[in-house]
N, C-alpha and C positions, 0 to 999 in steps of 0.2 A: 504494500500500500504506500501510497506517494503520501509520506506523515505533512506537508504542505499542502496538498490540496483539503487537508482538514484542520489548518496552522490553529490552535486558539489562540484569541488575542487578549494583554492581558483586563486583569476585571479589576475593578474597585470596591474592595472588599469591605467597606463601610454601611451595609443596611443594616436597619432597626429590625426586627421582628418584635413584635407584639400578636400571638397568636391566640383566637380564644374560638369556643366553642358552646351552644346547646346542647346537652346529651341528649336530649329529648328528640331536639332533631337534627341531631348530627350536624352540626356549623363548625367552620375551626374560621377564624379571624387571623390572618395577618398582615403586622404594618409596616413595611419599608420608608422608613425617614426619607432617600434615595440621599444621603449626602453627598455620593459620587456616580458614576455611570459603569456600566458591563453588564453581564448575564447577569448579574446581580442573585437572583434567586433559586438559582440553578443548581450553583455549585458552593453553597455557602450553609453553615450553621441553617440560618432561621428556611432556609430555602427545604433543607434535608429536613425540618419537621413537620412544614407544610406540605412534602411529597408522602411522606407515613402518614399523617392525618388523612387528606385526600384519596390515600389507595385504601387506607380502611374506610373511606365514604365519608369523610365528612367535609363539607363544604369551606371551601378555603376563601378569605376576603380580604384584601394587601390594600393597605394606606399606604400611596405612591406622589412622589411630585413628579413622576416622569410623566410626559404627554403618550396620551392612548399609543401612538405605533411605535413609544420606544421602552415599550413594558418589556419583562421576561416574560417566556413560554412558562406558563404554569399550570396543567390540565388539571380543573376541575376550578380554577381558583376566580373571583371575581373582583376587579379592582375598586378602590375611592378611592378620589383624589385629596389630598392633604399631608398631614406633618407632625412627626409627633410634640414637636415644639410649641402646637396649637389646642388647646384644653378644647373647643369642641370638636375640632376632628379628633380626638381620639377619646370626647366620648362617643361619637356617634360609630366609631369602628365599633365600642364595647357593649354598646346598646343590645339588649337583648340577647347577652351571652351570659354564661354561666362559671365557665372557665375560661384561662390564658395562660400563654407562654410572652414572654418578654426578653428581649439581646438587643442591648443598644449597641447605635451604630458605632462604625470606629472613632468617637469623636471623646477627645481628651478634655478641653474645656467643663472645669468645674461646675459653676452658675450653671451653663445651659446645659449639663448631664442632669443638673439638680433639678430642671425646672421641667424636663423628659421627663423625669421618674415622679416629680410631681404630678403632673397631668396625669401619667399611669396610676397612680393610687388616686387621684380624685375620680377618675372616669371608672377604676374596676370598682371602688365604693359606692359610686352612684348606679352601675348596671347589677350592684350587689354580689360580685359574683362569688364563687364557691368555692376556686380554687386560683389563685396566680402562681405559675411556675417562673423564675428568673435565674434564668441561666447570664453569671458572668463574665464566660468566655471563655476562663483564664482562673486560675487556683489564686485566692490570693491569700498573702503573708499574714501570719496571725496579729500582728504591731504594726501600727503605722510606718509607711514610705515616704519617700520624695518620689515616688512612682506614679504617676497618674494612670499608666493605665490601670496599676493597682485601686488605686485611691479613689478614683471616678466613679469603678464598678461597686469600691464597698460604699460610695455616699449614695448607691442607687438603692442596694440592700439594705441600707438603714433606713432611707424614706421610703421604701417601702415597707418594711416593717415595723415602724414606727406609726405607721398608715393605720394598724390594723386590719388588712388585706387581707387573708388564708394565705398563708407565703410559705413554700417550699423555694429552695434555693437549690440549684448547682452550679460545682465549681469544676467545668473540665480541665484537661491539661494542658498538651498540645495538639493538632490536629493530622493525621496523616494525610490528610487531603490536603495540608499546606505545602506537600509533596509531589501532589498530582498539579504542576503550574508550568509557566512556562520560564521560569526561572529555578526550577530545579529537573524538569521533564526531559530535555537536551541530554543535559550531563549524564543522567541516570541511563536513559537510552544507547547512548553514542560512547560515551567514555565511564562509567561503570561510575560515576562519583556523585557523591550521597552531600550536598556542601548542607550544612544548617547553623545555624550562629547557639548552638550549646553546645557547653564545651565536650569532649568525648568522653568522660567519666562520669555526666550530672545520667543517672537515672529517671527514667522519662515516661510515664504510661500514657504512650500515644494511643490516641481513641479518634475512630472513624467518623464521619459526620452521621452515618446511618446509627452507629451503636450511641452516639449523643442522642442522636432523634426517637431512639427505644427506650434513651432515659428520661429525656422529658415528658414523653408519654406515660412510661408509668407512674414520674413523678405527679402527674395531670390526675391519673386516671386513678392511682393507689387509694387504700382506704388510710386513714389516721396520720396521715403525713404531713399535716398543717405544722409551722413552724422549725420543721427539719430543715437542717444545710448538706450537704450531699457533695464530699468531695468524688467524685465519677472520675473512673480510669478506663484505660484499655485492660488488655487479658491479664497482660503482666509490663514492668517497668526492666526497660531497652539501655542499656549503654548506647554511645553512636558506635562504636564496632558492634555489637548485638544487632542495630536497629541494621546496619548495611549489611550481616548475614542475612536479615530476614527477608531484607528488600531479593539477595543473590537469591536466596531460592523461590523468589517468586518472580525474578525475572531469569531464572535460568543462566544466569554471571556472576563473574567476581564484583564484588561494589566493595567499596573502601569508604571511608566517610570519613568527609572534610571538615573539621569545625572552623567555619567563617566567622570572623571577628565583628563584635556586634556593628560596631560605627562602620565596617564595611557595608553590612546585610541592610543598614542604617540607608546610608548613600545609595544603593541599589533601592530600595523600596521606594527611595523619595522619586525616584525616575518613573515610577508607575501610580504612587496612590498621592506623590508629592508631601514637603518635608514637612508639615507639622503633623500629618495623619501617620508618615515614617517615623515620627520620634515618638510619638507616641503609642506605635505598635512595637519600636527598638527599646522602648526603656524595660519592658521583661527582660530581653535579654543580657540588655547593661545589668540587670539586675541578677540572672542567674549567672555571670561572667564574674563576678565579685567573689564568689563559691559562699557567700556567708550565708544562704539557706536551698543547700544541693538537693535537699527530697521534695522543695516544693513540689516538683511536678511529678511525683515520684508515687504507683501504686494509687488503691483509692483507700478511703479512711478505713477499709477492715470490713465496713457493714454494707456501703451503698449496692455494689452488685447482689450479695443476699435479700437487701429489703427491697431493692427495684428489680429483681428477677432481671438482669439484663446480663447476659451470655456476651462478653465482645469478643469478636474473630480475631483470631490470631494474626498477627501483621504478612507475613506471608499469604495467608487466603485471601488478604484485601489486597494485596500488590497485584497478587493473582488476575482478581478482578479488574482492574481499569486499564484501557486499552491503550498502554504508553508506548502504541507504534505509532499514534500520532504527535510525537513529538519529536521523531526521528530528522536529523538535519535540520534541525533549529537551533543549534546551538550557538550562532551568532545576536538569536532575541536577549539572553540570559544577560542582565546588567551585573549580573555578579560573577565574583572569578570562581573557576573549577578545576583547576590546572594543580 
């Protein structure tokens, strides 16, 4: 297969999900801030649990500012237009639900995360609903940072919980699908090399977007889970030599793995999502680069997979899966080094 005649181009991985649902009659709600532009909902967090909602039937509904013909492909899903920066667009997303999911978008700013998460608890308060699930994105450190993407996500979890909402929280770790891109896809393909910006000893329980999307469902759907925090993992926690055996035997080669220096991966990211949404997806990794908390991302708390019945596939089965011949001879897209 000619991996260019199916080149992806890269995405701006900045939507909001806010997903909510009737049980009664099966509705799932979700809302795209759109701070940036791409597939947007395709190949992202909130995208992966509006596609498990919708294949179990329930109706999908995206708060978008993108204009009608430059939405994502979302089958089953219905759009409105609006913002989650604006208290009646997202009550009217939450109107007449019962449950949500929620992931804000990649946006660092304090004030305006606080004033997201606002709206989110004034609008699930007033649609009453039954359950909000808020998925942070990202594990965060038990004591305050200078890390905003840490910092952002826990001023969300407090006004939200502070709201009184039914809140169930998770905290994933890293994503393997930040592997399936076009800044790491080349490499892996072409020259066997795994680059990621952690260092090669931090232990890592990489979790797929699908086996996130089984946890927030059952954190949605669970009985007695109001007020739990849910650190969620992958199967088990990867060294970067582990994670590039597991990649070799699901792509059939040797891979090696590169650990890329954060301010490098830093200046590469700013070239596609641009530098203030780049510094503020790099400060994790300035942060795990420090070594001074190497488990954050490490395993899940002991309980989460037993009390949300979630089974996540072994890294090799998910390599397995995605079709990384289309990224064959692109290794000139990748803004980062591989070499």
């Amino acid at each position: 297969m000619n991996g260019r005649s199916r080149r992806r181009q890269p995405e701006r991985a900045d939507t909001a999900a806010a997903t909510a649902y009737r049980r009664a009659s099966t509705t799932h709600v979700q809302s795209d801030s759109d701070e940036g532009r791409g597939r947007g909902s395709d190949r992202f967090p909130g995208g992966a649990v509006a596609r498990l909602l919708a294949g179990r039937h329930h109706r999908v509904r995206t708060l978008t500012r993108r204009p009608e013909g430059d939405r994502p492909p979302l089958p089953g899903a219905s759009f409105v237009a609006g913002d989650l920066g604006n208290a009646g667009d997202v009550r009217r997303l939450f109107e007449g639900m019962t449950h949500a999911s929620v992931l804000m978008p990649l946006v660092y700013e304090p004030e305006r995360v606080r004033r997201y998460a606002r709206n989110i608890a004034h609008a699930a308060l007033d649609a009453g609903l039954v359950r909000l699930v808020y998925n942070t994105n990202t594990r965060i450190p038990q004591g305050p940072t200078s890390v905003a993407a840490f910092e952002t996500r826990r001023i969300v979890e407090e006004v939200l919980r502070d709201s009184g909402v039914p809140l169930v929280v998770v905290r994933p770790p890293v994503y393997l699908d930040n592997l399936f891109s076009p800044w790491n896809g080349p490499a892996l393909v072409d020259e066997g090399v795994l680059a990621y910006p952690l260092p090669e000893d931090t232990p890592t329980a990489w979790m797929s977007h699908r086996d996130l999307a089984e946890a927030v469902y059952a954190a949605l759907t669970g009985e007695g889970l109001e007020g739990r925090t849910f650190d969620i993992g992958g199967e088990r926690s990867l060294t970067g030599a582990e994670l590039a055996e597991a990649f070799g035997r699901g792509l059939g080669r040797t891979v090696r793995y590169l650990p890329l220096r954060p301010d490098v991966f830093e200046r590469g990211l700013a070239q596609l999502l641009g530098p203030e949404t780049a510094a503020g997806v790099a400060g994790i990794y300035h942060h795990m680069a420090t070594g001074t908390d190497p488990l954050l991302m490490a395993a899940d708390d002991g309980v989460s997979a037993e009390v949300l019945t979630v089974r996540p596939a072994p890294v090799d089965e998910w390599v397995t899966r995605q079709p990384w011949q289309v990224w064959s001879g692109d290794s000139e897209e990748s803004p980062f080094p591989h070499g």
